[in-house]
Each structure stands twice: as structure tokens, then as C-alpha cells.
N, C-alpha and C positions, 0 to 999 in steps of 0.2 A: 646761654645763661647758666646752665645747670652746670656746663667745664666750668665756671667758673666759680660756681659754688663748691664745688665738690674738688677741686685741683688743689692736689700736695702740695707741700711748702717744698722746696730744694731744699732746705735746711737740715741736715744730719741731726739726726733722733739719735736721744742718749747722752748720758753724761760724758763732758771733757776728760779723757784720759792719760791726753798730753798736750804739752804747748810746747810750739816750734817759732821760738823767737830772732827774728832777722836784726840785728843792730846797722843803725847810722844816723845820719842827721836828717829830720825832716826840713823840706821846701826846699825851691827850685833853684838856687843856689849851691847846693851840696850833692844834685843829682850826678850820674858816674864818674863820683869821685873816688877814692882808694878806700877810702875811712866809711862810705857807702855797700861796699858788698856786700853785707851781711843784708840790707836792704834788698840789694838786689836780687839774692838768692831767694830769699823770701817771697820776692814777687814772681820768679820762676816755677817756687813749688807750690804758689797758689797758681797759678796757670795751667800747670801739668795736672791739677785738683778739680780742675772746672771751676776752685773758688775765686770769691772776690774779697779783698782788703778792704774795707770802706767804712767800717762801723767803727765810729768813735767809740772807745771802752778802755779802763785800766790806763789812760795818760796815753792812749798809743790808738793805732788801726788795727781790727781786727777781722777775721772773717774765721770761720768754721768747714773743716772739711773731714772727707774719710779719706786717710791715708792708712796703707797696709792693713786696712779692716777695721783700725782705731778711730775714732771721733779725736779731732784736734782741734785744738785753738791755732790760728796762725797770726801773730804780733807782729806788729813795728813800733816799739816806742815812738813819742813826739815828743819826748824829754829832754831832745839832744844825746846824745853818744853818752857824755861822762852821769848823767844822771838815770839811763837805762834800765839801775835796779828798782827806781819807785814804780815804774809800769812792769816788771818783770814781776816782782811782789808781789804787787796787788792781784795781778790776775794768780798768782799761784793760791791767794788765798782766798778771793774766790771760789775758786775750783779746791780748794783742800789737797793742792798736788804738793809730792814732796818736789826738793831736785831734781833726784833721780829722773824724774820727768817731765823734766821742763830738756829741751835741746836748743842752745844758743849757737847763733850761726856770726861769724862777723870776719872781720879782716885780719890780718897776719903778715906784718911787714918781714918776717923772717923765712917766709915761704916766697918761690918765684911764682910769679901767674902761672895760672896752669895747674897750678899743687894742691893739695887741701890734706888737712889733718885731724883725724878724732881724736878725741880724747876724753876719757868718762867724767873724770876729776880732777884738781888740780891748783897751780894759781893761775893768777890772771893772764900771766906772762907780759905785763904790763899794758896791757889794753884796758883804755880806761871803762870802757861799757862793762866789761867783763869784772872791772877791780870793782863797781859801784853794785854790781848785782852780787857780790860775792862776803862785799862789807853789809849791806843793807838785808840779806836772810842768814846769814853767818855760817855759811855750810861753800866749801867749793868742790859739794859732790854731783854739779851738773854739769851731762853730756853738754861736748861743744865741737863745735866742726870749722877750722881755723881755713880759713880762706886766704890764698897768697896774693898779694899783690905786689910785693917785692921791695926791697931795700933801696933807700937813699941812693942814685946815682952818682951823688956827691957828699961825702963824708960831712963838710961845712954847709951843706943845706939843713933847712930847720925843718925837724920832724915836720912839726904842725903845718908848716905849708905843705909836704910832701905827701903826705896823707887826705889832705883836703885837695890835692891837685888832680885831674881829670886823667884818666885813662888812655893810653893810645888807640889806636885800632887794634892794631895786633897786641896786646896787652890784655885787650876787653876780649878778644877771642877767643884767648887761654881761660882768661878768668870764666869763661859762661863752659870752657869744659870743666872745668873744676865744679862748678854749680851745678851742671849735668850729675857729677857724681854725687854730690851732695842731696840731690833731689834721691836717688836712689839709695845712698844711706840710710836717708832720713826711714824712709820706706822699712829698710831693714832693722832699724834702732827702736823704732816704734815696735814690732814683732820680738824684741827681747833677743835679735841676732845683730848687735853691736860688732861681736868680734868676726863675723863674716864681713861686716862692712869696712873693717880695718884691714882685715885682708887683702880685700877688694881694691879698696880704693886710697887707701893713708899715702903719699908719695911726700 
């Protein structure tokens, strides 16, 4: 009776210092799809966290961890991909975070599986998640870590199906090393050593 009176919350004490926002589309129709990674990533570095994604907040799923010693928010919008910036916003203004400290993770048709790229600022480079979080606080001075999932095999296929199509095996293999790095960027960019993590891992 008294453990359980007296038992901590797991919940990380202290103010949000950053948010680590995963994009893609929610529900089980959009799972490991191309246009999904940044989901996916997300759910990796909440694993490697001990955290959990679950709590509805900000139009998206949330959960709370300490990563590199920082208190983080960890995001997934539920807004669909192209509408990303109203759940990206809102929690920045919650939290009173600038950019600077918000880190979006998402996919990258221009990078092969396997790849991943930071980058502090920016444009969108035509990612729609990216172009609506970027119209909607009007600053494109947030870190983001481009995830490959690789180019049209066929020049006459339509993006949009290409994007929403499912991953191979050996495709998703590359992509979860890429995510591997990503988890440990992330670790780094939170600690204010960005440019080690480009180092490291930009390909």
C-alpha cells in the first residue's frame, strides 16, 4: 500500500526544452509507407527513450522523455502530412519554444534508403509537412533530419502514389539504419552539437 502511495510518476520533471516531431499520415492504412518515416523514426526514438507516444495533445500523439539530459516532447501529428504545421504550432506555443528548437524528422524522396540528412534551416524542399509547418509559424529556421526513402523507379509514376507505397524489405532495412543515426543525432542536436552530428552522420 505505502509503494504505492509513495511511487514516482516516470514522467520527466521540468520544463519542455525541445520537441522532436516525427511526420506522416496517421491510421492503419499509411503504416510503412515512404511518406511514413518520419513517423517511424519517431517511434524508434521513443523506444530507445523508454517513452511512450499515446497522449492525445496539440492535433497529434505525444509522449515526454529525457533525451541527451533535455526534457523533450516527442510528436506525431494526426493532421495528415500536408496540414502538420497546426499540431507543430500549437505545441511550440504551448511550450514558448522558438524553431530553433523544435527538430522535424520526415521523408526525403531525393536521398536513397539508407541516407539521412540535417539540416538547420531552410526550405521545405518540397515536402508538403515541411512547406505547412514552415507557412503556418513563418520562420524556416527549424532543424530537420531528411530521411531517404528514394526516388520514383519510374519517371511516369505519380508521386503521390510513390510516396504512399509500402516499403520493401531490404528498403525498410536501410531506412531503420538511417533512423538508427537519426536517434543519435537527435541526442547530439539536443546538446547544441548539431555540427558533430553532421559530421557523423549527413550521407
Amino acid at each position: 500500500m505505502f509503494k504505492n502511495i509513495f511511487a514516482r510518476s516516470a514522467e520527466p520533471v521540468g520544463p519542455v526544452e525541445y520537441i522532436v516531431a516525427g511526420l506522416g499520415n496517421p491510421g492503419g492504412k499509411y503504416e510503412g509507407t515512404r511518406h511514413n518515416a518520419g513517423f517511424m523514426a519517431l517511434d524508434y526514438i521513443a523506444e530507445k527513450a523508454g517513452a511512450k507516444v499515446d497522449r492525445i495533445r496539440f492535433k497529434g500523439l505525444t509522449g515526454t522523455a529525457v533525451i541527451g539530459g533535455k526534457k523533450v516532447l516527442l510528436l506525431k501529428p494526426s493532421t495528415y502530412m500536408n496540414l502538420s504545421g497546426q499540431s507543430v504550432t500549437e505545441a511550440m506555443s504551448f511550450y514558448k519554444l522558438p524553431p530553433e528548437k523544435v527538430i522535424v524528422l520526415f521523408d526525403d524522396i531525393s536521398l536513397e534508403p539508407g541516407h539521412m540528412r540535417i539540416r538547420m534551416k531552410g526550405s521545405d524542399g518540397g515536402q508538403n509537412g515541411m512547406k505547412n509547418i514552415i507557412y503556418l509559424s513563418g520562420s524556416d529556421r527549424f532543424p530537420r533530419i531528411k530521411l531517404g526513402t528514394g526516388a520514383k523507379p519510374n519517371p511516369q509514376w505519380d508521386l503521390a502514389d510513390w510516396v504512399l507505397s509500402k516499403f520493401t524489405e531490404t528498403d525498410k532495412k536501410a531506412l531503420y539504419e538511417a533512423i538508427d543515426h537519426a536517434n543519435s543525432s537527435v541526442e547530439l542536436m539536443v546538446q547544441d552539437n548539431a555540427a558533430e552530428a553532421m559530421n557523423k552522420y549527413n550521407s
